[in-house]
N, C-alpha and C positions, 0 to 999 in steps of 0.2 A: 522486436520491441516497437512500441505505438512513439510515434512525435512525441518530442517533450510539447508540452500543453501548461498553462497559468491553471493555477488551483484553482475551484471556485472559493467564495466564498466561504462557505459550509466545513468545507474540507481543508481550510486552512485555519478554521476557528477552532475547527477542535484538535489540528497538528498542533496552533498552541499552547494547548493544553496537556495535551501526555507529551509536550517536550520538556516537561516538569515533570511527570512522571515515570517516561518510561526509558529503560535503559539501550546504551545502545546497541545490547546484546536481543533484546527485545525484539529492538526494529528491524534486525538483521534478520530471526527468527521468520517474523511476519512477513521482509521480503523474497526470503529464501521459499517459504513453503505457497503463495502467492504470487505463485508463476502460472505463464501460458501453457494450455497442454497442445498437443497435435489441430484442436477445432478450434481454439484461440476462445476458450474458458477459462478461467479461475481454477488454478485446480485445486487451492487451498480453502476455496467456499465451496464445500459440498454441502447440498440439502436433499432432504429423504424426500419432497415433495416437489421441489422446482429445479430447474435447470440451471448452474452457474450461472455468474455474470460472465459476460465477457473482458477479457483479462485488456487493460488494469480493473481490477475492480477498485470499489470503493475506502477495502481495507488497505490493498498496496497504496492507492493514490496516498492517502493519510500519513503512510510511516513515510513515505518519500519526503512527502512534504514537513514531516517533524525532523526527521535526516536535515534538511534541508535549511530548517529555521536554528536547526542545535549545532549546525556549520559542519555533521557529520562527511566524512569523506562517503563518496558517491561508493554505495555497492549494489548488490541484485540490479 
């Protein structure tokens, strides 16, 4: 797993926002299937036309940080 790192910006504007929305069955979801595979990808953003991000990507960064502003206890 990468260094804990400060959210940008971006990433934390819009954790504010589905931590109104989403549950924390949700976040758990999102960080369970948005893990690292063997080449340190995404394995939970597949695209039929580009290459993963490298893992965190931008969706795990987001629940983390909605986990994080909703005082969820730390999982994935």
């Amino acid at each position: 797993m990468r260094a804990t790192k400060q959210p940008t910006d971006q990433i934390r504007g819009i954790a504010e926002i589905l931590a109104f929305t989403y549950s924390p069955s949700d976040l758990s979801r999102i960080l369970v299937e948005h893990t690292a595979d063997e080449t340190g990808h995404c394995r939970g953003c597949q695209y039929p036309t580009k290459a993963s991000p490298v893992w965190p990507c931008p969706l795990w960064e987001i629940a983390k940080e909605t986990e994080r502003i909703r005082g969820l206890p730390e999982s994935a």
